[in-house]
N, C-alpha and C positions, 0 to 999 in steps of 0.2 A: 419318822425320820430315823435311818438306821445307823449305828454306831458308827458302821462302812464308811457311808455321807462322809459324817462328822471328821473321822480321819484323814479321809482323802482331802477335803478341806483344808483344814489343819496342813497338812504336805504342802498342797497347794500354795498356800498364804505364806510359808516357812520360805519354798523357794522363790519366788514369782519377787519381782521389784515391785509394781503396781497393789499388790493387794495391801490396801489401806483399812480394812476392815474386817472382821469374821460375820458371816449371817447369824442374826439372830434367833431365839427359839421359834418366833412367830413367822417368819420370813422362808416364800417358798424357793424352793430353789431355784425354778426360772426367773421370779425376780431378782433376787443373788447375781445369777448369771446374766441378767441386761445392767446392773449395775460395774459387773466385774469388766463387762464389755466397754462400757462407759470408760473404763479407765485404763487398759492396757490392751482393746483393736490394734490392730497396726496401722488403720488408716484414720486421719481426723473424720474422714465422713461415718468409716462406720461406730466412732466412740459418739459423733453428735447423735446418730442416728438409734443407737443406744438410750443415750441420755435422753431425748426425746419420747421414746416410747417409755422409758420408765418413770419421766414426767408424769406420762398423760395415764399412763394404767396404774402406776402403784402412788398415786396424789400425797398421801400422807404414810410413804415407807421411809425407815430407818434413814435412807440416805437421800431422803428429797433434797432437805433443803441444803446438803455438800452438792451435787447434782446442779440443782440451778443454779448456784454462787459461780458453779463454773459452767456452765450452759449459757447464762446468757451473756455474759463478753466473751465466750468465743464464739458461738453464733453472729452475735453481732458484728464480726472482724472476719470473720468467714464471709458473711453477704457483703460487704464493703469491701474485700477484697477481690473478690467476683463479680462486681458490679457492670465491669467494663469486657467479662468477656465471657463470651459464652459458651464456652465446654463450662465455667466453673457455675455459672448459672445451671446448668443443665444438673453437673453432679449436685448441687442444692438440691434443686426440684427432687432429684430420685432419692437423696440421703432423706431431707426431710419434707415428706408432701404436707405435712400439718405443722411446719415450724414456723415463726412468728413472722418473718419474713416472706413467704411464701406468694402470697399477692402481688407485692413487690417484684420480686423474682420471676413472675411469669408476665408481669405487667412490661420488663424492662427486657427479657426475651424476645416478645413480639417487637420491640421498638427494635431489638438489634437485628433481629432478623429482616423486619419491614427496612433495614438500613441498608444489612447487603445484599437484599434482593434486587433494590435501584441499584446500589453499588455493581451488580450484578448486570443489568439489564444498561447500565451508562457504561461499562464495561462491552457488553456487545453491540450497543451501537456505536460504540467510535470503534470496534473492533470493522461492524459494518462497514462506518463509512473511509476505514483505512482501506479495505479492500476493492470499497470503488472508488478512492482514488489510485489504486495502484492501477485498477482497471483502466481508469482514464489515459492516465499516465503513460500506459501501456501501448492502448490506442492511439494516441497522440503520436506516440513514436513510431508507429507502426504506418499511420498516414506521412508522416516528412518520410518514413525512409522510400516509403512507396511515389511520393513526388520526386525524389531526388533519383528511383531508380525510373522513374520514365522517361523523365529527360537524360539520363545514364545512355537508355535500352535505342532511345532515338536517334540521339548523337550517333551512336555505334552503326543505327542502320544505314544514314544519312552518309556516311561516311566511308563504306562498304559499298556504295552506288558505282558501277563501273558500266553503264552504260545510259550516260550522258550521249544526248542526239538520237534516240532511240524511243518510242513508243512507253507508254508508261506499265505495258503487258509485260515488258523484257528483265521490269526490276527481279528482283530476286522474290523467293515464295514466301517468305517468312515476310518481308516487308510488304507485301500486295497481301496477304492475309492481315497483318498489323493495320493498315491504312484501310483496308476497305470492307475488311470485313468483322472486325472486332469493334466493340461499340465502344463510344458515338461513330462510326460507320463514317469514315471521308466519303467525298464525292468532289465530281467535277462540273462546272461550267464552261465551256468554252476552251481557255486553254491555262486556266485556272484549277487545281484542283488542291481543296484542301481538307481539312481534319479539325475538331477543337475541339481539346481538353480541358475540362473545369476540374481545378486537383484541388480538396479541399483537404487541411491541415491544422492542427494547433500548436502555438508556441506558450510555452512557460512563460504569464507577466511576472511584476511583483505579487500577485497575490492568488492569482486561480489561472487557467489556462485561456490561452483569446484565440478565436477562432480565425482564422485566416486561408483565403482561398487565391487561386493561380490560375492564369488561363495560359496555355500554352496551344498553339497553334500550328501545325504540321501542314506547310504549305507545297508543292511541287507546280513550277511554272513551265509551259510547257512553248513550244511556238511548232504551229500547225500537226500538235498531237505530239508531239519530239519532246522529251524531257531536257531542259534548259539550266536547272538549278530546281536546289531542296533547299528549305528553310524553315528552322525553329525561330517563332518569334512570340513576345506575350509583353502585357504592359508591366514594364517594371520588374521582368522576369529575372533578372540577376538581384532587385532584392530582395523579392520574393524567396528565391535560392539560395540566398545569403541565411533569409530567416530561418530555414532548416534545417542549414547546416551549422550554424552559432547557439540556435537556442533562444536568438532573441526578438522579440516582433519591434519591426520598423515600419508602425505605420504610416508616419510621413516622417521620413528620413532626411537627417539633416546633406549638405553638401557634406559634410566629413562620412557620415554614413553612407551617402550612396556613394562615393570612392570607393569606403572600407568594402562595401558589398561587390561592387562589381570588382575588384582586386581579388575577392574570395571565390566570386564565380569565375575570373581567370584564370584562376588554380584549376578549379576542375575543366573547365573548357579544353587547356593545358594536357591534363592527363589523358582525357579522352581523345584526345586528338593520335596520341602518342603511340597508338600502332600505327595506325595508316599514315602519318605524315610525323616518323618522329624527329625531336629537335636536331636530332647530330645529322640528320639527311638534309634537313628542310629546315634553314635558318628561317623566325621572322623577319616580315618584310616592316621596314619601317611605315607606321600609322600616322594618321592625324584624325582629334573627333569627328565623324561620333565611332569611327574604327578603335577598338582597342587592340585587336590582334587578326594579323592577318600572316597564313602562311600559305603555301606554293609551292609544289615537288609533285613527281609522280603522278601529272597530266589532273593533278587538285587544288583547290583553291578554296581555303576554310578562311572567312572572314568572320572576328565577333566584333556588335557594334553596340554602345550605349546609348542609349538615345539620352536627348539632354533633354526630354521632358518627359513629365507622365502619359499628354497626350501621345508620345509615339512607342513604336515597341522597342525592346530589345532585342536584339535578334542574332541569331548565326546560321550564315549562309554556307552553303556545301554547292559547287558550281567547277565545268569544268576551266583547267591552268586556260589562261589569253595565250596565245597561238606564238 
């Protein structure tokens, strides 16, 4: 060992806060050096990690037993303070793979990992099943808007009819393709001829969505082939109507509720009426049930009626004005 060594040593020890010690005559210098590391690293992993290896390789050097006095409560307080999370877990394992905790540390690893890997995987199934409820959700709304725009699109053709007393060739194209040729496909009997729509929908209950369906029925009466009058009718179609546009399912609706609905369906009856016959032209004509609304102008005559039971429909008639 060269005088050099000993000097630079000596300097070392002179300036440094940490150095608690000089190496001895017997003491090599790489041990020196995992001890000096032991005590002025700059991180606690790498002085344990020090004191560690110079535990297990120099058992009986100069500064064993300074070394362990301070090795094991802080080791001790290192693993207990990492207990609960595992980056501090991890840096253990890599400072010290042979330190007394070790077992421990890789024992309580797997537990955390096996922890957020469910946390993980309950994470993406409610992630899952948020997205198909948004799917539903979606759908849902995509059916009421699709019932609410049939009978919209109907109303309007029904309404547009200007040739009352006339063959039912003469209606317009759009309507003779809608009625006879778009599926469920109308057809006639006699001097009957009708169409029927099964619109099925869901509404938001209290707790998951309830499926609910509509028939609406696309009638045209005819007398000796002559179109006579058009009519939308379905069982309970305004509250059915009602439930689409509130959000709320009425399956058997009280008296207050079937008011509330068909009041809500007179709004819209209302609006849709209001090109072809609107209110500043064509006052309502005063009702009694089961008419709620009936108006007259411009060689038309728009009747809507409530039926006062389940067994009949609701309906609105399109017929040419009485002479």
């Amino acid at each position: 060992m060269s005088w050099r060594w000993w000097a630079t040593t000596l300097l070392s020890c002179a300036t440094a806060l940490g150095c608690a010690a000089l190496p001895t005559l017997t003491e090599r210098p790489e041990q020196y050096h995992l001890y000096r590391a032991a005590r002025i690293a700059p991180t606690l992993e790498e002085r344990l990690r020090a004191a560690d290896r110079y535990l297990h390789e120099v058992p009986g050097g100069p500064h064993t037993r300074q070394l362990r006095n301070w090795f094991g409560p802080t080791e001790e307080k290192y693993f207990l303070s990492g207990f609960n999370r595992l980056a501090n877990l991890y840096a253990y394992e890599a400072a010290l793979p042979r330190g007394p905790h070790i077992e421990d540390v890789k024992s309580r690893i797997a537990a955390l990992e096996l922890k957020r890997a469910r946390r993980v995987t309950t994470q993406t199934d409610e992630d899952a099943r948020i997205v198909a409820t948004q799917a539903r959700l979606a759908d849902a709304d995509s059916k009421r808007r699709a019932f609410v725009a049939t009978f919209k699109d109907w109303t309007a053709r029904l309404i547009k009819i200007n040739t009352f007393g006339q063959p039912t060739s003469e209606l317009g194209d759009e309507t003779i393709f809608a009625f006879r040729l778009s599926e469920p496909r109308g057809s006639c009997q006699g001097d009957s001829c009708k169409k029927l729509l099964q619109l099925s929908y869901d509404v938001p209950g209290e707790r998951e969505l309830m499926a609910r369906a509509a028939l609406l029925e696309i009638q045209l009466d005819l007398d000796r082939g002559l179109l006579q009058r058009a009519r939308l009718a379905g069982p309970e179609l305004w509250t059915r109507l009602a439930e689409a546009l509130s959000l709320r399912p009425l399956p058997s609706p009280t008296p207050e509720e079937r008011a509330d609905s068909v009041n809500r369906a007179l709004m819209l009856v209302r609006a849709l009426l209001e090109p072809a016959l609107p209110a500043g032209e064509c006052p309502d004509t005063p009702t009694a049930p089961p008419i709620v609304l009936e108006r007259t102008c411009r060689g038309l005559r728009a009747r809507m009626s409530a039926a006062p039971s389940a067994a009949d429909d609701d309906s609105l008639e399109i017929a040419p004005a009485s002479p």
